[in-house]
C-alpha positions, 0 to 999 in steps of 0.5 A: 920836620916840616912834615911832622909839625904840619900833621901835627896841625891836622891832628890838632885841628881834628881833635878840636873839630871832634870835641867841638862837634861833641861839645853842641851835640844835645844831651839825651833827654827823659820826658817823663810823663803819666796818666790816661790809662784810656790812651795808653796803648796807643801812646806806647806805641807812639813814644817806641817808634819816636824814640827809634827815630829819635834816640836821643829822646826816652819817654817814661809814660806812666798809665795812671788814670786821669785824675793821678795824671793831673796831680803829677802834672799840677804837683811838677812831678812830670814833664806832661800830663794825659788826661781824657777829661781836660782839665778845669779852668780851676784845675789849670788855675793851680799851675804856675804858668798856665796850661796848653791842653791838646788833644791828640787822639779820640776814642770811643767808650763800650760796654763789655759783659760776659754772657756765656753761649750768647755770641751776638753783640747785645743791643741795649736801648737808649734808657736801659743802659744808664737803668743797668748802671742805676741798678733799676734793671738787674737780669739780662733777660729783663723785657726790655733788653729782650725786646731789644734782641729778637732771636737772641736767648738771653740767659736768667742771670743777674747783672754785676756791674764793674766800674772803675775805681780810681780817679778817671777820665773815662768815668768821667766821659761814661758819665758826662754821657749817661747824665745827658741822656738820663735825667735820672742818673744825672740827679742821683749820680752825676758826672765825674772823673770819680763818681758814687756808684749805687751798685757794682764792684770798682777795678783799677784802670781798664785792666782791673775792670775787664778783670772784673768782667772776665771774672765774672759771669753777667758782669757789664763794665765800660773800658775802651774800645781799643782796649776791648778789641786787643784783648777780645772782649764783647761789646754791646750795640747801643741806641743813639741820639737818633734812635738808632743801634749802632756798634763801635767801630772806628768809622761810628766813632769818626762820624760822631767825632765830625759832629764837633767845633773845638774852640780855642781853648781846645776843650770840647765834650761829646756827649751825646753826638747826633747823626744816624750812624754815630756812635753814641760814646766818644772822646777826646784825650789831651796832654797837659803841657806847660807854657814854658819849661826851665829845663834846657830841651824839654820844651824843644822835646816836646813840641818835637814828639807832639809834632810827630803824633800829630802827623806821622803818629795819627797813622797808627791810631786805627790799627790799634782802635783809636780815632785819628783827629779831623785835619781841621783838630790837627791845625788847631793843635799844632799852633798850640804846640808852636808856642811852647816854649 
């Protein structure tokens, strides 16, 4: 008798131990998340192995664009945002709570085109690119893009220009670029995350644009880099700051990239980086995140998956055509990321 009741207790105490243990274990949790389609590959990438390591926690990424992105964020319907143009003290202003913007990878902008028989990267000059996408130059074998190519047959084809049509933040880097090394563009187009081309067609995300741009014989668009060496696209050689072609690749875009001081609010533009071997067209791209979050988990969540990419993930970075953040952005972020809460 002795013996039942006192296996008995063992049984009662494990019970109690096991619904004790099961009761403090966490619940899964769905981040949900949208926005940069610019960043997008990468982030899928991210957020699979996270989610191996940490079952627990799904991410739902959404590749939107930028401008969508910062209407869910600002309207409640995500966890977190991902723009490529960080937000504007107006835009932060209509969040309750305030904002942390954290860069969490770079990557560099090219020019894709479709010129059938021309296998070589098309050099294009510091005034004849902002000119194609005014629609001043309009043939491929225009004198100045030839001068530009000796011993390179450029075909008598008309230019088509693709860009994108939705609300975006590589727009809005093409263009902060194009307007501070043109005069003119920034007097007749400007610079935005949606912008009034005067010629071309429009292509959703950079999906639709290289759509555009296979589509079509002679078409030019602009995607990212990433983007255009998974699915082998031609990109053009562009003349920088200093006078110099210079081919993306991640090691131009890093140079161009170790030409930046972030300030404290995180926010920086590369407009125009100088340097003889940086590329001329490169980026940040930031997640939105609240200051504080109500729903039990999501803030520990995030500041979790935050840390992993900036550390563990950054590694994954080159292999898919992104730059991986200097130590000195890396820092700064995570002390940002700290103070969720």
């Amino acid at each position: 008798m002795k013996n039942l009741l006192a296996l008995s207790v063992v049984a009662a105490l494990a019970i109690t131990a096991a619904l004790s243990s099961c009761s403090v274990q966490a619940p899964p949790i769905t981040l949900n998340a949208s926005g940069a389609t610019f960043p997008a590959p990468l982030y899928g990438r991210w957020f699979a192995e996270y989610n191996k390591l940490h079952s627990d926690v799904r991410i739902n990424y959404q590749s939107v664009g930028s401008g969508q992105g910062i209407k869910s964020f600002t309207g409640g319907l995500t966890d977190f945002g991902a723009s490529d143009a960080a937000m504007s003290d107006t835009e932060i202003a209509a969040v309750s709570g305030g904002v942390f913007l954290l860069p969490m990878t770079a990557g560099s902008i090219v020019l894709s085109y479709n010129l059938p028989g021309v296998t070589a990267s098309v050099q294009l000059p510091r005034d004849v690119y902002p000119a194609i996408f005014l629609g001043e130059i309009t043939k491929w074998n225009d004198p100045k893009i030839v001068a530009a190519n000796p011993g390179v047959t450029l075909p008598d084809l008309p230019i088509t220009v693709a860009y994108r049509a939705d609300g975006s933040g590589t727009t809005y880097n093409f263009t902060n670029h194009l307007a501070a090394i043109s005069p003119e563009f920034k007097a007749k187009v400007g610079s935005g995350k949606a912008v009034k081309w005067p010629i071309g067609v429009g292509g959703k995300g950079n999906e639709g644009v290289a759509a555009q741009i296979k589509g079509t014989p002679g078409t030019i668009g602009y995607v990212e880099y990433g983007y255009a060496q998974q699915i082998k696209l031609p990109m053009a050689t562009l003349q920088n700051q200093a006078g110099k072609f210079v081919a993306p690749s991640p090691d131009s875009g890093s140079t161009a990239l170790g030409k930046v001081e972030l300030p404290e609010n995180l926010r920086a533009f590369v407009t125009d980086p100088a340097g003889d071997g940086s590329y001329p067209i490169v980026t940040f791209t930031w997640w939105l995140c609240h200051t504080q979050y109500a729903k039990p988990g999501v803030a520990d969540a995030i500041k979790g998956l935050a840390t992993w990419c900036l550390t563990d993930g950054q590694k994954l970075a080159p292999d898919l055509g992104y730059l991986p953040l200097p130590a000195n952005v890396v820092t700064k972020v995570q002390a940002s990321v700290s103070q969720i809460k």
